[in-house]
C-alpha positions in Angstrom: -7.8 12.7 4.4 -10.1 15.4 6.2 -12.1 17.2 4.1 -11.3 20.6 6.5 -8.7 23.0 4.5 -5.2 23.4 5.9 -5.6 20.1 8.4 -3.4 17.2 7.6 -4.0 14.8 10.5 -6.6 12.0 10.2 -9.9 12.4 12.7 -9.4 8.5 13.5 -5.7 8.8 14.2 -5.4 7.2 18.1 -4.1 10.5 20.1 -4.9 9.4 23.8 -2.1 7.3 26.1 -5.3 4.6 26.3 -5.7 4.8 22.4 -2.3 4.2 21.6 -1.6 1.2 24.3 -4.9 -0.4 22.2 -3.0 0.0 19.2 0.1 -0.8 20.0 -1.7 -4.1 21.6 -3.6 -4.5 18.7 -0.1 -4.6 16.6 1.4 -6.8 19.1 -1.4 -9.8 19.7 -2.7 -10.2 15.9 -1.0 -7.9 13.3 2.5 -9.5 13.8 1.5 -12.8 14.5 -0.6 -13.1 11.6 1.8 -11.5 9.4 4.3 -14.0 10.7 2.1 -16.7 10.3 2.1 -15.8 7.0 5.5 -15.6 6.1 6.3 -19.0 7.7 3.2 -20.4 5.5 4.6 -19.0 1.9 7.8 -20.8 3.3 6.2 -23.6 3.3 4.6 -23.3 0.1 7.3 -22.3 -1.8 9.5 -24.7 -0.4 7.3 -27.6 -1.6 7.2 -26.0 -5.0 10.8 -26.2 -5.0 10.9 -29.3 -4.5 8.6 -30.3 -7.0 10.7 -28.4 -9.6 14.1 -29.0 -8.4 16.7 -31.9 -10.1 16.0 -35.2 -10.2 18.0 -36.5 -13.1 20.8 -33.5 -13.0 19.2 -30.8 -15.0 15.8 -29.5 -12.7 13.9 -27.0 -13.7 14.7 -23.0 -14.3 11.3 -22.4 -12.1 12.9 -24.1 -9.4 16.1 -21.5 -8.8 13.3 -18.5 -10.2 10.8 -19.7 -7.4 14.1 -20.2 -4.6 15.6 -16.5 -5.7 12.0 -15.0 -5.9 11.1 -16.6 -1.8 14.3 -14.5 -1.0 12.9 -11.2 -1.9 9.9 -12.9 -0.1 11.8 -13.5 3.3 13.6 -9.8 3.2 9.8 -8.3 2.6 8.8 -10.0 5.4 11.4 -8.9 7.7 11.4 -5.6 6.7 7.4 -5.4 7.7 7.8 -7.3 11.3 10.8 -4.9 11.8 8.6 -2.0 10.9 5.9 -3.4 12.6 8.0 -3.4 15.6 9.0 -0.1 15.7 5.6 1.2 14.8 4.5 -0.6 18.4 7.7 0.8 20.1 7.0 4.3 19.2 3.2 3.4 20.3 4.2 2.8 23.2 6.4 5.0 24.0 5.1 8.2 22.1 3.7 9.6 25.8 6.9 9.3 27.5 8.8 11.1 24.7 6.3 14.0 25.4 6.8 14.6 28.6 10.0 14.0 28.8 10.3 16.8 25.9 7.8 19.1 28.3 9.9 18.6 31.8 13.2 19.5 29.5 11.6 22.8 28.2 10.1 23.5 31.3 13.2 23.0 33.2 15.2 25.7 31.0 11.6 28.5 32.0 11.8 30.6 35.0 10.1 33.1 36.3 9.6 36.6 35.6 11.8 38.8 38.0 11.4 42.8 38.3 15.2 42.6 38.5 14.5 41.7 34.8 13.5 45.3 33.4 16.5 46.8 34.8 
């Protein structure tokens, strides 16, 4: 946080249209594909573990259903962060157009000062 009183808003924060289509980039060519690369590699993982654990002469293991209910908190983590992820590269993105859009709308509704107006 910034050590000046009363200001909330980090001094590295990416404020220009040229910062935010870096990070936005940035999210989009490493962030989610290592995060997805990671997720499909605990699948992999886990699923071998499973394996290893899982019934061969009718009974199994508990770890086996423990490790299988414990990859699908797993899964939904990792879809909740690519989803996020996602939208935090949307907004990126399209951030600047939001802006101006919002300016032309208030602008629109301004007019100019008549001297019909004090009358």
């Amino acid at each position: 946080m910034p050590s000046t009183p009363g200001v909330s808003a980090r001094r590295d924060l990416a404020s220009s249209p040229g910062e935010k289509r870096a990070a936005a980039r940035a999210i989009e060519d490493h962030i989610e594909p290592g995060t997805r690369a990671a997720g499909r590699w605990a699948d992999d993982e886990n699923g071998a573990a499973v394996r290893e654990f899982a019934a061969r002469d009718g009974d199994g293991w508990v770890t086996s259903a423990a490790l299988k209910k414990a990859h699908g908190a797993w899964a939904d983590q990792v879809k909740n962060l690519m989803d996020r992820l996602g939208a935090e590269r949307d907004a990126l993105r399209s951030g600047n157009a939001v802006l101006t859009s919002t300016d032309l709308a208030v602008g629109s509704t301004l007019r100019e000062r008549s001297a019909l107006d004090t009358f």
